[in-house]
C-alpha positions in Angstrom: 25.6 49.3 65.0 29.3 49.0 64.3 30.8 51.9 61.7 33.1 51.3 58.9 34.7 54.0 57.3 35.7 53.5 53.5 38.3 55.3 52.7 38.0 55.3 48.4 38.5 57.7 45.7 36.7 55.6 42.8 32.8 56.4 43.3 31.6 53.1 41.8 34.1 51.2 44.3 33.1 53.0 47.3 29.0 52.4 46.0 29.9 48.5 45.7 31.5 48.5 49.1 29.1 50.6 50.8 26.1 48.4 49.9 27.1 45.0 50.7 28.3 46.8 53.9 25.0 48.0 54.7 23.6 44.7 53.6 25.8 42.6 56.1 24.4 44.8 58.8 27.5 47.5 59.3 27.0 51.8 59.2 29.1 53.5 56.3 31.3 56.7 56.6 32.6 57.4 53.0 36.0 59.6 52.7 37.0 60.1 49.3 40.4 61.5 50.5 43.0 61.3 52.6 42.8 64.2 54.6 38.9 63.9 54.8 39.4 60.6 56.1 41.8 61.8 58.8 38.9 64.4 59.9 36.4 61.9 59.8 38.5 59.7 62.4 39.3 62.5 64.4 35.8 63.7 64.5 34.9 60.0 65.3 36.6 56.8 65.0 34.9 53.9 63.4 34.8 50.4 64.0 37.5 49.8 61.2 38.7 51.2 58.5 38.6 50.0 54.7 41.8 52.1 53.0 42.7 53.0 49.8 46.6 53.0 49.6 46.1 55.9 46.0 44.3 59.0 47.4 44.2 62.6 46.7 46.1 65.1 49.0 47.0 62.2 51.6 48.2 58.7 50.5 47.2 55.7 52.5 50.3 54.8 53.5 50.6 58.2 55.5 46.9 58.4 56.7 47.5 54.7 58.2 50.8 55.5 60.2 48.7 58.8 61.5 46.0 56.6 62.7 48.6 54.6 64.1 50.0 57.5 66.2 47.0 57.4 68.2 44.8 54.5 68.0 44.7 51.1 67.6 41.6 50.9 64.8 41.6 48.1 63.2 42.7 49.1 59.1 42.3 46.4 56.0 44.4 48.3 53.4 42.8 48.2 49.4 45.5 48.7 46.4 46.0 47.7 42.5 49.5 46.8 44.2 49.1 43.4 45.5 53.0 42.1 45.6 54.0 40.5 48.9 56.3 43.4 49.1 53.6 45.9 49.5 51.4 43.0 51.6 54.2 43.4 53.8 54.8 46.8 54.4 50.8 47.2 55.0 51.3 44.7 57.9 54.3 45.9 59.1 52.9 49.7 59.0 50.3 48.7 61.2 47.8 47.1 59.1 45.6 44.1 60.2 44.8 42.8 56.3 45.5 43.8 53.1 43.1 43.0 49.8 44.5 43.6 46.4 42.2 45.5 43.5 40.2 44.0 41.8 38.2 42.1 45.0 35.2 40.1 45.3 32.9 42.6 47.9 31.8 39.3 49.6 35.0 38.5 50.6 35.7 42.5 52.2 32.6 41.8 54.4 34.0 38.6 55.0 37.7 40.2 56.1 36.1 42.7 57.5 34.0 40.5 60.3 37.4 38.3 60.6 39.6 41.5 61.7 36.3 42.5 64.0 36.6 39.3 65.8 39.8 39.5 66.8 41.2 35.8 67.1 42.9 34.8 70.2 46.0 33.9 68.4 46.9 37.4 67.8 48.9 38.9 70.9 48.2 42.1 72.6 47.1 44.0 69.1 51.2 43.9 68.0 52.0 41.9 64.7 52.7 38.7 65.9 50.6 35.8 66.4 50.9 32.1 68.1 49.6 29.2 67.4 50.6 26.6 70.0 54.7 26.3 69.6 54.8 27.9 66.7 55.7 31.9 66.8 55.3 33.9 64.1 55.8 37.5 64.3 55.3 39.9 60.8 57.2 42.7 61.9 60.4 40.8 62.5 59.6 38.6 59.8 60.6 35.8 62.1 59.3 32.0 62.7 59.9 30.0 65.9 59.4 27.1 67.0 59.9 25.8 70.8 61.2 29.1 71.3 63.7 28.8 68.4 64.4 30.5 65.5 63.4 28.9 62.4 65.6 29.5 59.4 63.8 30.0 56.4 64.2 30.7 52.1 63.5 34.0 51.7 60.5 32.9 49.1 59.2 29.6 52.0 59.1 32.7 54.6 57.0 34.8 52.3 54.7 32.0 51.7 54.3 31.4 55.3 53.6 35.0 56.2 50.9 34.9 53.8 48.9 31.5 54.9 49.9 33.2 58.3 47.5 36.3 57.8 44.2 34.4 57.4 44.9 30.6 58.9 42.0 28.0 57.7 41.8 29.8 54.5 42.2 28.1 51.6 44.6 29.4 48.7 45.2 27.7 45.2 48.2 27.6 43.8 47.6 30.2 41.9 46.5 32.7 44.1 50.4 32.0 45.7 51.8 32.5 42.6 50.3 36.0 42.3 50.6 37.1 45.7 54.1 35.6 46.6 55.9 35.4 43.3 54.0 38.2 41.6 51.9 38.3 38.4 54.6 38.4 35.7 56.1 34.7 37.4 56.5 32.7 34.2 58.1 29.5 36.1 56.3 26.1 37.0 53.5 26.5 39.7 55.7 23.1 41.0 57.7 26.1 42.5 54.8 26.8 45.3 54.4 22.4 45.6 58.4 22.6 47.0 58.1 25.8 49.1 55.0 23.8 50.8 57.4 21.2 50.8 60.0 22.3 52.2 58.1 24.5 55.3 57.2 21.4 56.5 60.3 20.0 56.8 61.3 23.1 58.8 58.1 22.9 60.9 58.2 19.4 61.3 58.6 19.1 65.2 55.4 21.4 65.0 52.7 18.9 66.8 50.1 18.2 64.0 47.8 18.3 67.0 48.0 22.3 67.3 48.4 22.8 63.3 49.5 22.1 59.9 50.1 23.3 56.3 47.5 20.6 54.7 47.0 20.3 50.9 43.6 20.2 49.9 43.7 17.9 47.0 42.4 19.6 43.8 41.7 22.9 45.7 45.2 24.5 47.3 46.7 24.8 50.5 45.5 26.1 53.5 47.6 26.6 57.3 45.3 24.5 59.5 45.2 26.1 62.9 42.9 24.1 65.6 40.4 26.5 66.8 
């Protein structure tokens, strides 16, 4: 039986997460710190870890790059701060996912199992991934294509990075609004329709064969990778 250690602070969270854990067939090692977390892994390290970036003692932020200094575990970071910004640094710290507060506990079992399966596309445990001609690496924020860099808008970058993280998934236009433009936007969600618009323009000699930002009419947009 596979080991997650949730690293939480707030009691009632870690309960939540704890059951539906338990329920989806996972052992639970509850750390309610950051420095009891970091004794915990060095004692013995879990199958993942779920962290809290606001912790007593030892913030997330530094009890991930710790982890990082020795192991290669994979870490879904949890925070109230869900701005690409901080989506960002998680992934480029190290990270392999990053859920904002409040969550649905479904969908952390779901992460969770997605992160444990390790998909092919993602290279040697670093921060880039692949799919077919299409390069993408998080710590560079960089897109190629061919073997080319592709020059992006700053805001058509972020939205990429993001559909990047879990290809297949589907993400309303909303959702990109919070997560991209950040929860006090007050423009037109027409703003994510031309982002979308205008990344397939710059990924058009992408053969549709291997992938494809497809709208799902009614529902959102989703980077279509073929599995």
């Amino acid at each position: 039986m596979q080991t997650i250690m949730v690293v939480e602070d707030e009691p009632a969270i870690a309960r939540v997460l704890t059951v539906y854990l338990r329920k989806a067939g996972f052992a639970v090692a509850l750390a309610a710190d950051g420095r009891q977390a970091l004794d915990l892994f060095a004692q013995e390290p879990p199958a993942l870890i779920l962290l809290d970036v606001m912790l007593p003692h030892i913030d997330g932020w530094e009890v991930l790059r710790k982890v990082r200094e020795t192991s290669s575990c994979p870490v879904i970071m949890l925070t109230a701060r869900g701005g690409i910004d901080d989506r960002l640094n998680g992934l480029n710290g190290g990270a392999d996912d990053y859920m904002p507060k409040p969550f649905i506990p479904e969908e952390v079992v779901a992460r969770v199992q997605a992160v444990l399966r390790r998909p092919a596309h993602w290279t040697d445990g670093s921060k880039q991934r692949r799919f077919g001609s299409l390069g993408i690496d998080f710590m560079a924020q960089s897109v190629s294509l061919n073997g080319a860099e592709v020059t992006l808008m700053p805001r058509d970058l972020a939205v990429l990075l993001f559909l990047a993280e879990n290809p297949n998934r589907i993400y309303t236009r909303e959702q990109l609004i919070e997560f991209v433009w950040g929860a006090d936007y007050e423009g037109s969600d027409r703003a994510v329709d031309l982002s979308i618009k205008r990344l397939r323009q710059s990924l058009s000699h992408w053969p549709s064969e291997q992938g494809e930002i497809r709208t799902l009419r009614g529902t959102g947009y989703q980077l279509w990778i073929d599995k």
